[in-house]
Backbone and ligand atoms as CSV (ligand in chain L), in Angstrom:
chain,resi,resn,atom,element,x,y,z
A,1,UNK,N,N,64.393,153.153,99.984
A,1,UNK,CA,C,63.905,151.979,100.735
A,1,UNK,C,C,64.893,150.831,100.645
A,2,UNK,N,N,65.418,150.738,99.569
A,2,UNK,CA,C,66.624,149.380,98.997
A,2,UNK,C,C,67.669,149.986,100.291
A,3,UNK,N,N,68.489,150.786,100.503
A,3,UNK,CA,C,69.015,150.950,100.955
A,3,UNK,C,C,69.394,151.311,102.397
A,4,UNK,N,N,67.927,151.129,102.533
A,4,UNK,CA,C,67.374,150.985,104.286
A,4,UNK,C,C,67.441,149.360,104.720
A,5,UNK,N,N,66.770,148.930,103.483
A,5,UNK,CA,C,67.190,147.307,103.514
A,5,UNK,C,C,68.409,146.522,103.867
A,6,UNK,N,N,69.033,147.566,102.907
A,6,UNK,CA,C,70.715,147.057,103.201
A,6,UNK,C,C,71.645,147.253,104.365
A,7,UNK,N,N,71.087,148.382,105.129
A,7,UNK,CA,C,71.853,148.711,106.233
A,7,UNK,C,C,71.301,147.673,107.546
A,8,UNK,N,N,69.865,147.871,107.586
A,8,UNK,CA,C,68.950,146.827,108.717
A,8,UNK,C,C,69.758,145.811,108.344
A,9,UNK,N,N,69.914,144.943,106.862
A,9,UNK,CA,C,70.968,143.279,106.749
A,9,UNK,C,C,72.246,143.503,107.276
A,10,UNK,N,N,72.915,144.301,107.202
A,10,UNK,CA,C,74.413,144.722,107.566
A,10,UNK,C,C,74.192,144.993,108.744
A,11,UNK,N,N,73.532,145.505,109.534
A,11,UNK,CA,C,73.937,145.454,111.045
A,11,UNK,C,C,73.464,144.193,111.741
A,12,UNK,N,N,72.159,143.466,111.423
A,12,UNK,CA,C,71.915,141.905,111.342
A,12,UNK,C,C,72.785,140.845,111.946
A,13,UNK,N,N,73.402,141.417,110.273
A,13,UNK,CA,C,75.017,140.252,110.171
A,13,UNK,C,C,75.923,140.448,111.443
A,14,UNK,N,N,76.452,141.764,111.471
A,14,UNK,CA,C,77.038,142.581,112.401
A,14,UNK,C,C,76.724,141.692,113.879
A,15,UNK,N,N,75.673,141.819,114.040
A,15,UNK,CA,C,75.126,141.510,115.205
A,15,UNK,C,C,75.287,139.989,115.875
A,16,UNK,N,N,74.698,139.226,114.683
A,16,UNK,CA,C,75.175,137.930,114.343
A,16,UNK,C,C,76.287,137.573,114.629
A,17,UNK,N,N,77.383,137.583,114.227
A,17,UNK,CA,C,78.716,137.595,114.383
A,17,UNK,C,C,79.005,137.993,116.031
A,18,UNK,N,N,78.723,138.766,116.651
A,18,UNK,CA,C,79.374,139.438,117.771
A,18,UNK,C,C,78.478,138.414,118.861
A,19,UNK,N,N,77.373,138.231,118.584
A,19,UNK,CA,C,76.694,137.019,119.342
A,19,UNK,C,C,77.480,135.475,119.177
A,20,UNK,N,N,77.999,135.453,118.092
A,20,UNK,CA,C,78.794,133.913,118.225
A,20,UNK,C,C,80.322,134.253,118.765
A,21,UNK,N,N,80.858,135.413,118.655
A,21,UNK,CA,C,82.027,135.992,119.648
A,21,UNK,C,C,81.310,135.819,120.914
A,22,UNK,N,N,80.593,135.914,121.113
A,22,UNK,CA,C,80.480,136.177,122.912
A,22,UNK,C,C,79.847,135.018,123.177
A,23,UNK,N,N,79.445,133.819,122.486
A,23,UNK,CA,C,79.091,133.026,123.009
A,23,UNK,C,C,80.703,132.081,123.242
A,24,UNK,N,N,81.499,131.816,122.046
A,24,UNK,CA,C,82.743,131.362,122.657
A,24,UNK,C,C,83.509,131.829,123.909
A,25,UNK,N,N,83.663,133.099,124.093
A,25,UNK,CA,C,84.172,133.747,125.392
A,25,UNK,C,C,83.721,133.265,126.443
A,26,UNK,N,N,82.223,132.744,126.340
A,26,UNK,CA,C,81.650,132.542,127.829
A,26,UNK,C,C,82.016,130.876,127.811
A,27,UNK,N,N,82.188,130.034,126.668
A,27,UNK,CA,C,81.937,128.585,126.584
A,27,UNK,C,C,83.164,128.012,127.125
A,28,UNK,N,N,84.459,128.676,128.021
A,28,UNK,CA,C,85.271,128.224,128.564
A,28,UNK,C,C,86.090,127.528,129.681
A,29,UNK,N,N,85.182,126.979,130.263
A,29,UNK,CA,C,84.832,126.336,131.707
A,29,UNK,C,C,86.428,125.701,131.791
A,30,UNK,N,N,86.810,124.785,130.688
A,30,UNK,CA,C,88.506,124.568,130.998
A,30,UNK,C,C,89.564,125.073,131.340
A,31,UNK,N,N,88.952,126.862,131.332
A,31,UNK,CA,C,90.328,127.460,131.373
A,31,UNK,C,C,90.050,127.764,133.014
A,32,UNK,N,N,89.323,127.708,133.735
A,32,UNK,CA,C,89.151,127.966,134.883
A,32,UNK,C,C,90.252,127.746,136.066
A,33,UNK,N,N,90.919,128.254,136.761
A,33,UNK,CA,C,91.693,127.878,137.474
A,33,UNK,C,C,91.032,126.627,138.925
A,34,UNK,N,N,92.163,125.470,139.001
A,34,UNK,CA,C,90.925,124.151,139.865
A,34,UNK,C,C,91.519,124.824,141.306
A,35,UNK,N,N,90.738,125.265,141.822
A,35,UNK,CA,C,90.950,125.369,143.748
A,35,UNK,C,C,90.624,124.282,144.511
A,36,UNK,N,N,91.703,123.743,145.382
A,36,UNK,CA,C,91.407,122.558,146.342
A,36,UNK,C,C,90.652,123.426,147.167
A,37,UNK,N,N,89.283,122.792,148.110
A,37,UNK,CA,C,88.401,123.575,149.063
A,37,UNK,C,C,89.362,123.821,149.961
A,38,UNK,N,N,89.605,124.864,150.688
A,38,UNK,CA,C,90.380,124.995,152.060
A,38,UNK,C,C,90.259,123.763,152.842
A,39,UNK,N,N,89.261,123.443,153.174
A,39,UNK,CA,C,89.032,122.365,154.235
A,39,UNK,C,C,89.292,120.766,153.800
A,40,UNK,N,N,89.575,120.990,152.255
A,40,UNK,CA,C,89.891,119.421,152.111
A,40,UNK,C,C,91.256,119.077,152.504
A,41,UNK,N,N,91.726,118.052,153.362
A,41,UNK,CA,C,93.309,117.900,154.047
A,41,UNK,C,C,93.663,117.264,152.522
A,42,UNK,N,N,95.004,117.417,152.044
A,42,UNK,CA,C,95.416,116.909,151.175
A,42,UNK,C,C,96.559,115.936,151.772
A,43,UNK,N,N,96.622,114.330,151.765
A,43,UNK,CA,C,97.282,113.519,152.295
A,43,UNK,C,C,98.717,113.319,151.145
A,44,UNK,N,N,99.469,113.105,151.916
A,44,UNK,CA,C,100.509,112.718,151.497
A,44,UNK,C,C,100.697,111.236,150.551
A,45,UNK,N,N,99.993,110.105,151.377
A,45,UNK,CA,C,99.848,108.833,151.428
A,45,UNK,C,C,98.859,108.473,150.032
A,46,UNK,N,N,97.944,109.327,150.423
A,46,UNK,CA,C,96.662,108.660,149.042
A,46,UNK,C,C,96.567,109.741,148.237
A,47,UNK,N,N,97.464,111.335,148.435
A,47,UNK,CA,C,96.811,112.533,147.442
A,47,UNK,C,C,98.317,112.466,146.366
A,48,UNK,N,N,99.384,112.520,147.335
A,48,UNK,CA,C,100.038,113.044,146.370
A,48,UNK,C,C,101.321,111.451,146.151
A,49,UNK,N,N,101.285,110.947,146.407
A,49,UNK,CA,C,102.174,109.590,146.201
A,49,UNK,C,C,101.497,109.158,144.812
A,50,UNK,N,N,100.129,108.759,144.771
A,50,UNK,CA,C,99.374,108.229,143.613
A,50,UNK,C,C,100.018,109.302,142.243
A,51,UNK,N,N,100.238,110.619,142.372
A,51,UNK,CA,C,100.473,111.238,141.258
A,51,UNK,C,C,101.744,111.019,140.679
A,52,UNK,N,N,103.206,110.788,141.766
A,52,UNK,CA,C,103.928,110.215,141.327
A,52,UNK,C,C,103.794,108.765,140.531
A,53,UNK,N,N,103.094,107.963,140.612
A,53,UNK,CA,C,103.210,106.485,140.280
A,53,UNK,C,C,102.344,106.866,139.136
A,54,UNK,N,N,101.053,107.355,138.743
A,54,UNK,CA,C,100.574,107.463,137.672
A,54,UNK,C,C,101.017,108.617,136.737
A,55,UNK,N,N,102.108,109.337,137.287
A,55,UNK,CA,C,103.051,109.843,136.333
A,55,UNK,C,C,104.142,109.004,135.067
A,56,UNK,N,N,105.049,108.195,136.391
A,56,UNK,CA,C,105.873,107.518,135.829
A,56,UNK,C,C,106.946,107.943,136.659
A,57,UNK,N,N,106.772,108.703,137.539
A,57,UNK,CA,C,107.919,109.800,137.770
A,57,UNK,C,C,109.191,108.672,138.425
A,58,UNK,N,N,108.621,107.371,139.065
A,58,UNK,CA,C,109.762,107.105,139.413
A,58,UNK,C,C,110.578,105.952,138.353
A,59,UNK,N,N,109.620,105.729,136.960
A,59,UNK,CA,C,110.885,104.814,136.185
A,59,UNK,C,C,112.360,106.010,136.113
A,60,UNK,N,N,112.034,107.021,136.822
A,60,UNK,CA,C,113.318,107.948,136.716
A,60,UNK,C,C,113.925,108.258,137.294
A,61,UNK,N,N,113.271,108.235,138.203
A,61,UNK,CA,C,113.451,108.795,139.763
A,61,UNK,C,C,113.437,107.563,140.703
A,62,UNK,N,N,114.039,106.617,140.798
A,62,UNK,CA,C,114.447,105.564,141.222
A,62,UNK,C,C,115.576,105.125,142.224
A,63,UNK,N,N,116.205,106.366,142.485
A,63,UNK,CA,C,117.250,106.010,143.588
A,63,UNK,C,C,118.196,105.530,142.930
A,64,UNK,N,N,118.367,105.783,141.770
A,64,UNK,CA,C,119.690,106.167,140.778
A,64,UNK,C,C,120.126,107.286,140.526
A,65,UNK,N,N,120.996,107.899,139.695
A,65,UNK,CA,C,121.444,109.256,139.405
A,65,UNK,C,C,120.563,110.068,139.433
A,66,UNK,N,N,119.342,110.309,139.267
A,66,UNK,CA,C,118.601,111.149,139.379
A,66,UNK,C,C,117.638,111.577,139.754
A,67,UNK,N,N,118.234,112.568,141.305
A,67,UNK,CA,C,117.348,113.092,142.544
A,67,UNK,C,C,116.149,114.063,142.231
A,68,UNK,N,N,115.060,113.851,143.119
A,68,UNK,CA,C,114.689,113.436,144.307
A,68,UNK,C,C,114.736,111.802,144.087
A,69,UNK,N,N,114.660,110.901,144.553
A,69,UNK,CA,C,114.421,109.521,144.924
A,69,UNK,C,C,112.758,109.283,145.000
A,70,UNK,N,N,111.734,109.342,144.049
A,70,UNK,CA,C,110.244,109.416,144.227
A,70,UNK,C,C,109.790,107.712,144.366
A,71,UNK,N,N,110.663,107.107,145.064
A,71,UNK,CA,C,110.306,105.543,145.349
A,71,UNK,C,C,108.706,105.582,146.118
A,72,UNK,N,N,107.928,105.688,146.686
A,72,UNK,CA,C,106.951,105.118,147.572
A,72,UNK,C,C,107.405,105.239,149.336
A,73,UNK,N,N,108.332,104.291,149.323
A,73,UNK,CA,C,108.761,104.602,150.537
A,73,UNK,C,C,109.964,105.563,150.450
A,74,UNK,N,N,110.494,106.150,149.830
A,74,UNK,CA,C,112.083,106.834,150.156
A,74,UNK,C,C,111.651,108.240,149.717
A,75,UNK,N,N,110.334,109.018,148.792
A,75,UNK,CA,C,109.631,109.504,148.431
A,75,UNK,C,C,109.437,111.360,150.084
A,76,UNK,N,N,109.090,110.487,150.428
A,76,UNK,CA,C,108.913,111.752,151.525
A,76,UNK,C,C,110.411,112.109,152.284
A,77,UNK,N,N,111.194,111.496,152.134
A,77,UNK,CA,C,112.562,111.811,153.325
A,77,UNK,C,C,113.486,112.511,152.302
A,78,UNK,N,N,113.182,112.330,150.426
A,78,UNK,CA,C,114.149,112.530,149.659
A,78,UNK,C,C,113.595,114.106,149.422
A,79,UNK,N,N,111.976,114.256,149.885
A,79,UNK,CA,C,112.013,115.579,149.013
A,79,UNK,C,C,111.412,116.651,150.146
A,80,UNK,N,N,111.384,116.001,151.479
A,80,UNK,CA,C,111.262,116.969,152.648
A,80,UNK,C,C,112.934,117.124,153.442
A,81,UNK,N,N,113.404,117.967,153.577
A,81,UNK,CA,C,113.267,119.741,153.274
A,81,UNK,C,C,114.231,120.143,151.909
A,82,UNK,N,N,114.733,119.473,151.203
A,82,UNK,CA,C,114.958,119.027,150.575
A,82,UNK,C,C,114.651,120.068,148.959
A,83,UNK,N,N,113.672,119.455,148.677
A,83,UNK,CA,C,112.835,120.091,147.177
A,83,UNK,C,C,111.393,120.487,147.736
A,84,UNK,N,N,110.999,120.094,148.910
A,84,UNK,CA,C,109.594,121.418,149.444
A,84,UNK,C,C,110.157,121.905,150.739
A,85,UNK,N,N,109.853,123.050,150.589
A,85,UNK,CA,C,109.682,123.536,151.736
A,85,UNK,C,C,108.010,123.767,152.535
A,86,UNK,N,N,108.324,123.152,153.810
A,86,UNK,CA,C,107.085,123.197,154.398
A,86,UNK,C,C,106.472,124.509,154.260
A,87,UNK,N,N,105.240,124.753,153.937
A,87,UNK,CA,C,104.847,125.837,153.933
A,87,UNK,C,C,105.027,127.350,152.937
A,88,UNK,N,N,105.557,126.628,152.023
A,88,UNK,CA,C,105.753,127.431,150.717
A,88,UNK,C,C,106.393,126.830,149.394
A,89,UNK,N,N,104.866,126.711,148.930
A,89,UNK,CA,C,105.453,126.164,147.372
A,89,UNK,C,C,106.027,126.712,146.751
A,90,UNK,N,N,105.843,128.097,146.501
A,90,UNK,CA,C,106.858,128.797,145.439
A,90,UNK,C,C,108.540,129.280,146.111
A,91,UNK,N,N,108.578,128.431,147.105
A,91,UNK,CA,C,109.906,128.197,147.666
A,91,UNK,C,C,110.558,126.748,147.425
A,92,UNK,N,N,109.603,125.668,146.906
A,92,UNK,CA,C,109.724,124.592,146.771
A,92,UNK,C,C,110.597,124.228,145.153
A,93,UNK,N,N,111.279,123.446,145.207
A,93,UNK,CA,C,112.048,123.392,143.685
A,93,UNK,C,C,110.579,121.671,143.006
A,94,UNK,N,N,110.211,121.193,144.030
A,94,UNK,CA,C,109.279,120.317,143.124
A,94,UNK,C,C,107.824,120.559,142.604
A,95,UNK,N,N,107.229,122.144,143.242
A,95,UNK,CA,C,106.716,122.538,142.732
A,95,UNK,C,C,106.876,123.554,141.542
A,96,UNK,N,N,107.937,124.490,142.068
A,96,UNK,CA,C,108.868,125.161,140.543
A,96,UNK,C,C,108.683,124.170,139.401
A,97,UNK,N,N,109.328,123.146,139.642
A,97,UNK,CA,C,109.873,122.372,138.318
A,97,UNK,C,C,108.671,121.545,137.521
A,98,UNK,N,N,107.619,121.558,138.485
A,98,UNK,CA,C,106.327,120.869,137.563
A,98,UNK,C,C,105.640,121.717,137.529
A,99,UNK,N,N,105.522,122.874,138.050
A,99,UNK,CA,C,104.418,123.615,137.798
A,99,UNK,C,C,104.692,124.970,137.012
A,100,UNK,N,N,106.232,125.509,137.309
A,100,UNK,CA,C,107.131,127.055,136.396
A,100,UNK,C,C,107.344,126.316,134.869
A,101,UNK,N,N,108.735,124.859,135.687
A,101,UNK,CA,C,109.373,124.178,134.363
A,101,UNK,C,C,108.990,124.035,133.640
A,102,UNK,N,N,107.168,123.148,133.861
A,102,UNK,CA,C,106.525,122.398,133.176
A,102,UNK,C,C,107.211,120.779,132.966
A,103,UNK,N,N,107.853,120.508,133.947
A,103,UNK,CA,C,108.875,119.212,133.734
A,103,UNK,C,C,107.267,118.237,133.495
A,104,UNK,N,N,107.470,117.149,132.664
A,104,UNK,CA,C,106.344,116.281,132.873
A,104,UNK,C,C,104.947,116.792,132.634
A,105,UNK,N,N,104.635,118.062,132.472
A,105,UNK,CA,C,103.541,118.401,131.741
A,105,UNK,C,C,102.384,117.966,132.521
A,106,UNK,N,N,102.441,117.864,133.524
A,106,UNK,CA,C,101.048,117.164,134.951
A,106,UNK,C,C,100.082,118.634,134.625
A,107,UNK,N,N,98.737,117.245,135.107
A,107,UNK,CA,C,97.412,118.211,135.083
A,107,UNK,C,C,97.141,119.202,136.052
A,108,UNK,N,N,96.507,119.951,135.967
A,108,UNK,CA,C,96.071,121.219,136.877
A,108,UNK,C,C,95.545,120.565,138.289
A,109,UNK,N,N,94.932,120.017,138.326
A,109,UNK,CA,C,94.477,118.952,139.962
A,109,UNK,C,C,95.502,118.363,140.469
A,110,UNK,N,N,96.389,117.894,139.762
A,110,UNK,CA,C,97.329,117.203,140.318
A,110,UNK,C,C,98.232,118.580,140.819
A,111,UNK,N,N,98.674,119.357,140.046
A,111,UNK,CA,C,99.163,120.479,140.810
A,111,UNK,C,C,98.906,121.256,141.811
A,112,UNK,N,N,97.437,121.828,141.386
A,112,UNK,CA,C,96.902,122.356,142.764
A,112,UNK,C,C,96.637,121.479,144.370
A,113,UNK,N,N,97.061,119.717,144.327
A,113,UNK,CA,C,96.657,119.279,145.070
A,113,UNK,C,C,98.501,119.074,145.724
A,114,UNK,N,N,99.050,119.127,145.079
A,114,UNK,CA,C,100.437,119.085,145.392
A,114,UNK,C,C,100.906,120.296,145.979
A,115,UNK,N,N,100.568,121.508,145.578
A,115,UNK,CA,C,100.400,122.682,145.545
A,115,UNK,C,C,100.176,123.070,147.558
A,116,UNK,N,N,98.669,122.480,147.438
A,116,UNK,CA,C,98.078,122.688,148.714
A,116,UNK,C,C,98.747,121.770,150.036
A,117,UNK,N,N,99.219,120.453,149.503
A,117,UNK,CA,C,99.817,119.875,150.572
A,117,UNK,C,C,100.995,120.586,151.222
A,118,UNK,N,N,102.149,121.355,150.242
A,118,UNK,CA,C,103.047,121.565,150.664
A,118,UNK,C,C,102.560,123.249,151.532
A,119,UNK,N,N,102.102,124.199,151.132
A,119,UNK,CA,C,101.393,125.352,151.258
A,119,UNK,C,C,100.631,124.679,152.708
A,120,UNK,N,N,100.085,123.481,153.426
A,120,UNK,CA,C,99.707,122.957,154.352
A,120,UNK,C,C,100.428,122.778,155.363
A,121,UNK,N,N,101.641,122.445,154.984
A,121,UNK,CA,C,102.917,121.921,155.889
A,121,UNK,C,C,103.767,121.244,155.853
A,122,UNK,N,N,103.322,120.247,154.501
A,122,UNK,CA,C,103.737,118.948,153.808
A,122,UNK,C,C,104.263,118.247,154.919
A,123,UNK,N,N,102.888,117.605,155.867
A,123,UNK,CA,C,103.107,116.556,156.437
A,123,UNK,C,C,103.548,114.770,155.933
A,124,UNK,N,N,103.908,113.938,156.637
A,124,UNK,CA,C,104.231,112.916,156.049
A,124,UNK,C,C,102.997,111.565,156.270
A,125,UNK,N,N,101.582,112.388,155.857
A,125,UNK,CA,C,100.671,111.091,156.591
A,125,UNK,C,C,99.749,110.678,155.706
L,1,HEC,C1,C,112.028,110.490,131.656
L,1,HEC,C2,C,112.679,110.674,132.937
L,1,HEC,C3,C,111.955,111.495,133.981
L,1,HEC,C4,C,110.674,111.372,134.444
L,1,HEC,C5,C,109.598,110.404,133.981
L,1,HEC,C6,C,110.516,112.377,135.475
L,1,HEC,N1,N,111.668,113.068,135.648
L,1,HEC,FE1,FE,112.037,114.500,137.059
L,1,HEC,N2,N,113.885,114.753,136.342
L,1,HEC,C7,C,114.467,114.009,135.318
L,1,HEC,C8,C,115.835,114.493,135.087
L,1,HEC,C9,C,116.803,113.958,134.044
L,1,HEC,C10,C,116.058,115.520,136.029
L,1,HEC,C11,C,117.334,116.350,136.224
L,1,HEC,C12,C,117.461,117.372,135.145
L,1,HEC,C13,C,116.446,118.452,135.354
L,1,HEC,O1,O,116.468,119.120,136.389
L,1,HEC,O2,O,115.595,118.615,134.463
L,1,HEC,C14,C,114.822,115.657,136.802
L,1,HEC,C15,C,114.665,116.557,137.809
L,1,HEC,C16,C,113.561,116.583,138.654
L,1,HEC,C17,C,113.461,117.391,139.854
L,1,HEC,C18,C,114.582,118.171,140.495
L,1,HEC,C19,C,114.818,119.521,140.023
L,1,HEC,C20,C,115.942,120.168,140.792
L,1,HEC,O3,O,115.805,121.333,141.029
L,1,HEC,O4,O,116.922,119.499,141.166
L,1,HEC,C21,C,112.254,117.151,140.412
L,1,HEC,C22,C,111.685,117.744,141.692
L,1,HEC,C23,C,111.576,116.205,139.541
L,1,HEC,N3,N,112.414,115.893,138.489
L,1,HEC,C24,C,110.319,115.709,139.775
L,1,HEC,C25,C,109.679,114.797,138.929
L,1,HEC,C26,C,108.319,114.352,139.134
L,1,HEC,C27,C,107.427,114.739,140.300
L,1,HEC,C28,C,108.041,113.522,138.089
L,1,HEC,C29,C,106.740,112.868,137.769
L,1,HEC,C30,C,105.602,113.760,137.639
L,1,HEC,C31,C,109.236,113.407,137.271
L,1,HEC,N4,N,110.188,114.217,137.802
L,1,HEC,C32,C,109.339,112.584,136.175
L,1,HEC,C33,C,113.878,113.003,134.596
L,1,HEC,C34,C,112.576,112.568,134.753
């Protein structure tokens, strides 16, 4: 009987354990990849300009030695056709370099929304 005891506690435990494994596995909502909706237009003007400036990208990128030129206004002429290509990001060197490189370490929204503009056509509006 002791030893019927002991096996019913040992698989218990067993059990125990594999229930707090599978509850972490499921508790991962961050790792989710972010999809822009198809239908949301991603603007040039208010989607992806703002990510440069709350980067920093242009105390660097300033229209000094080191291109693209991400000024506000000089921003779209320095990196169309340039560093995107319309219609294919993974042809693009400014999506390569923030999103392969990891240059600047930018968040997943900000990528996928950069992502989708150029994959759009990377209009200038
Ligand atoms: C601290 C300075 C600094 C900041 C801030 C910075 N960059 Fe750069 N970036 C550089 C330097 C230096 C290079 C050239 C060397 C290299 O390619 O890594 C470069 C290169 C690039 C290139 C060109 C790669 C190529 O193939 O020629 C792109 C595109 C770029 N940066 C985009 C950005 C964007 C977008 C941001 C903001 C999210 C940003 N950078 C922020 C310093 C910076």
């Amino acid at each position: 009987m002791k030893k019927l005891l002991k096996v019913v506690l040992v698989n218990s435990l067993i059990l125990l354990c594999f229930s707090c494994y599978y509850d972490d596995l499921t508790d991962v909502p961050q790792d989710e990849p972010i999809v822009i909706p198809p239908e949301q237009t991603v603007l040039f003007s208010t989607d992806i300009l703002p990510i440069f400036e709350s980067y920093n990208c242009i105390e660097c990128h300033n229209g000094g030695a080191i291109n693209p030129d991400l000024r506000p206004d000089r921003a779209y002429n320095a990196l169309v056709p340039t560093y995107v290509v319309s219609g294919n990001s993974l042809d693009s060197r400014l999506y390569i370099k923030l999103a392969i490189d990891e240059h600047r370490n930018i968040d997943s929204e900000s990528l996928a929304l950069i992502k989708k503009w150029i994959d759009d056509g990377a209009e200038n509006d």
